[in-house]
C-alpha positions in Angstrom: 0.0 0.0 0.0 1.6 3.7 -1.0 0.9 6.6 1.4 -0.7 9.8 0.8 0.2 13.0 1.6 -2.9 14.9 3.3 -4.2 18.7 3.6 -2.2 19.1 6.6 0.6 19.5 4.5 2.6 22.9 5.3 4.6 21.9 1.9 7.7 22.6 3.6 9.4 20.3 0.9 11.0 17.5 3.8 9.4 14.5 2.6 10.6 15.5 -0.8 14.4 14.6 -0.3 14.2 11.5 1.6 12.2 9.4 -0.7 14.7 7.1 -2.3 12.2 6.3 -5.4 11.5 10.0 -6.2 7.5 9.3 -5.5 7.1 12.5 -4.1 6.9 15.8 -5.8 5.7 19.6 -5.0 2.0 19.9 -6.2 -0.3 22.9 -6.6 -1.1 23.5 -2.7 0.6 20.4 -1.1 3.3 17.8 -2.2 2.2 14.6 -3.5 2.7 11.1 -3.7 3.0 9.0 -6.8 1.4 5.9 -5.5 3.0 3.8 -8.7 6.0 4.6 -7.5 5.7 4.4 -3.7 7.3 1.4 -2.2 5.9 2.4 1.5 8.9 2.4 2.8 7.9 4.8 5.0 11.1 7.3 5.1 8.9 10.4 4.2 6.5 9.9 7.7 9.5 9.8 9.4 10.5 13.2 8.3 6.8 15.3 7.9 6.7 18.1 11.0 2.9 17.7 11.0 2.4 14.0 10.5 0.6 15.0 7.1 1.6 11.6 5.7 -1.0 8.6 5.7 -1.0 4.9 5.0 -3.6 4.3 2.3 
């Protein structure tokens, strides 16, 4: 399952960074996640200051 990056995003550009399969990228209001891409490795939770980032 990929994660998802909510409307609690601040899009402070963290998560972007620590992805190791480049899944996440800035959007129009929030960053998101490319769920074909997304192995759920989970780095990019680890990382969000307002726990923005969700299991699907």
């Amino acid at each position: 399952m990929a994660h998802q990056i909510t409307e609690e995003c601040i899009a402070c550009g963290a998560c972007e960074p620590e992805c190791p399969e480049g899944a996440i990228s800035e959007g129009d209001d929030i960053y998101v996640i490319d769920p074909g891409k997304c192995t759920d490795c989970g780095t990019c939770v680890e990382v969000c200051p307002t726990e923005a980032i969700v299991e699907l």
